[in-house]
C-alpha positions as CSV (number, residue, x, y, z in Angstrom):
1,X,86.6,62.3,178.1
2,X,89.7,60.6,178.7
3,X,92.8,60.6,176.3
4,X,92.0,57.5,174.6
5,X,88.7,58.3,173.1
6,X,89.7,62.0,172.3
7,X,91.9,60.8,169.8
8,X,89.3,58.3,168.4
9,X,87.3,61.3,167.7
10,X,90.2,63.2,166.4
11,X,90.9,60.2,163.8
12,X,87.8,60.1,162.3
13,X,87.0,63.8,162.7
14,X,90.3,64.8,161.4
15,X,90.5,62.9,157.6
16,X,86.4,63.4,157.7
17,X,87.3,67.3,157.4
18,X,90.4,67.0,155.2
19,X,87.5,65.6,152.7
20,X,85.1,67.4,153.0
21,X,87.4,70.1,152.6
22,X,89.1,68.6,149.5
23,X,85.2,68.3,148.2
24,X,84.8,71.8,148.3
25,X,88.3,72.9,146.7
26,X,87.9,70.6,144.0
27,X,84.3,71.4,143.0
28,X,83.8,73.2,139.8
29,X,83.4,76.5,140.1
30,X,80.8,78.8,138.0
31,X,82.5,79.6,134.8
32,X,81.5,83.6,134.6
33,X,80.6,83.0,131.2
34,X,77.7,80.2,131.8
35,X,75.0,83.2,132.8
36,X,75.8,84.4,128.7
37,X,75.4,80.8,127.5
38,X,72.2,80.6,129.8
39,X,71.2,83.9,128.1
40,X,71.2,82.7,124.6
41,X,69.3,79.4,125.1
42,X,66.5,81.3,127.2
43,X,66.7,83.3,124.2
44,X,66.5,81.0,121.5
45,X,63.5,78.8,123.5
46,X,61.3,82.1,124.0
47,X,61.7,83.4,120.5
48,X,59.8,79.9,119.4
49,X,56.6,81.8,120.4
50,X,57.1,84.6,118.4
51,X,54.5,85.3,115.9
52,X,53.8,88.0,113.0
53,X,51.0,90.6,114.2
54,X,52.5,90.8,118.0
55,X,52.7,94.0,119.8
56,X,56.0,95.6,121.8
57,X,54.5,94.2,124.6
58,X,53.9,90.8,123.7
59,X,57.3,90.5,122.3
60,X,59.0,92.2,125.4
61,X,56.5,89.6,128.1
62,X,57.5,86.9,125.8
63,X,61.5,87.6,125.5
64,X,62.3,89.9,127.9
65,X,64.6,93.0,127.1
66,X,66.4,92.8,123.7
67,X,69.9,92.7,123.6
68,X,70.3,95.7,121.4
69,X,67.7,97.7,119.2
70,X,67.5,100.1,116.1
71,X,65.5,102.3,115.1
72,X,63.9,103.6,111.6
73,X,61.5,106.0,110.3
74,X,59.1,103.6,109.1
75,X,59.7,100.8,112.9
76,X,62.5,99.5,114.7
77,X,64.2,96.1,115.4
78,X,65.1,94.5,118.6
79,X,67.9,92.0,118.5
80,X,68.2,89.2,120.8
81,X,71.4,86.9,121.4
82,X,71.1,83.3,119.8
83,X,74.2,81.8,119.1
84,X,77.6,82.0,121.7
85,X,80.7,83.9,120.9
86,X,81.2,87.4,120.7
87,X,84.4,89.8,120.2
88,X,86.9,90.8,122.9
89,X,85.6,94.3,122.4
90,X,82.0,94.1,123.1
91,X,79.3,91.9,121.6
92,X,78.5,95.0,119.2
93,X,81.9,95.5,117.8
94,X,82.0,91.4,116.9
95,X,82.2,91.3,112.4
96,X,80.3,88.4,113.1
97,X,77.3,90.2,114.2
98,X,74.2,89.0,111.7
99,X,75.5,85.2,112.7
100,X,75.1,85.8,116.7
101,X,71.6,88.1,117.0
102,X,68.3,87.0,115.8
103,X,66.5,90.8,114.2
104,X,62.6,91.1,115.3
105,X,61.3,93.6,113.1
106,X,58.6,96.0,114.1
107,X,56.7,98.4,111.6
108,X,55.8,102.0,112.7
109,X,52.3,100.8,115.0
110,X,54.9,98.6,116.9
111,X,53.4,95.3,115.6
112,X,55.7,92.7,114.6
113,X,56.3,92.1,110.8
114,X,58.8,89.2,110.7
115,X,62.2,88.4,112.2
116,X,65.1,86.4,111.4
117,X,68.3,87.5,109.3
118,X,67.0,87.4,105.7
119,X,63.5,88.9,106.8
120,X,65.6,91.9,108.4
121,X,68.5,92.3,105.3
122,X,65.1,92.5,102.3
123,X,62.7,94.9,104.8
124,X,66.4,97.0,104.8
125,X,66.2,96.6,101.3
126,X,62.6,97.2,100.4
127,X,62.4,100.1,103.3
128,X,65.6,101.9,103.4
129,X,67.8,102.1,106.5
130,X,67.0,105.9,107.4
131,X,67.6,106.0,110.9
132,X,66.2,108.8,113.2
């Protein structure tokens, strides 16, 4: 290869490298709190096949694991993320709570009684909040 044609190739490999290299600096990179917005629409699409009368299982194959749960003497509720936000502290600590999680209530033959906010607040009501 003689001197000429080397830097031919070095002109247009050169500024073709500088781009591609520019390309790759400049692309957007993965905001770390996308896989949590992700999260809560997966959420919010499975729940739509929720149904009274569904087991544990059919709730955990439909929706996965629960973001947190609680449990009662007469069932238990599973919470699962549905709107974006949360506190500095921990999703938990957030006063916000009731507006971010979507309750699934259970009864004590781990069937499915209702879910959704004013469900949980009147079975909390109706059935006391003794915890075990």
């Amino acid at each position: 290869m003689n001197v000429k044609s080397y830097f031919k190739l070095v002109s247009f490999v050169l500024p073709l490298a500088f781009l591609l290299t520019f390309i790759g600096c400049t692309k957007k990179t993965n905001n770390p709190f996308s896989d949590r917005d992700a999260e809560v629409k997966d959420n919010i699409e499975k729940l739509m096949g929720l149904s009274v009368g569904m087991t544990k299982q059919q709730v955990f194959s439909l929706s996965g694991v629960s973001n947190y749960v609680e449990g009662y003497d007469w069932g238990s509720v599973w919470f699962y993320k549905i709107r974006k936000g949360g506190s500095k502290e921990g999703p938990l600590a957030n006063q916000d709570i009731e507006n971010l999680y979507m309750p699934v209530v259970f009864d004590n033959t781990d069937r499915v009684m209702g879910y959704g906010r004013k469900f949980y607040d009147q079975t909390l009501t109706d059935l006391g909040t003794g915890q075990f």
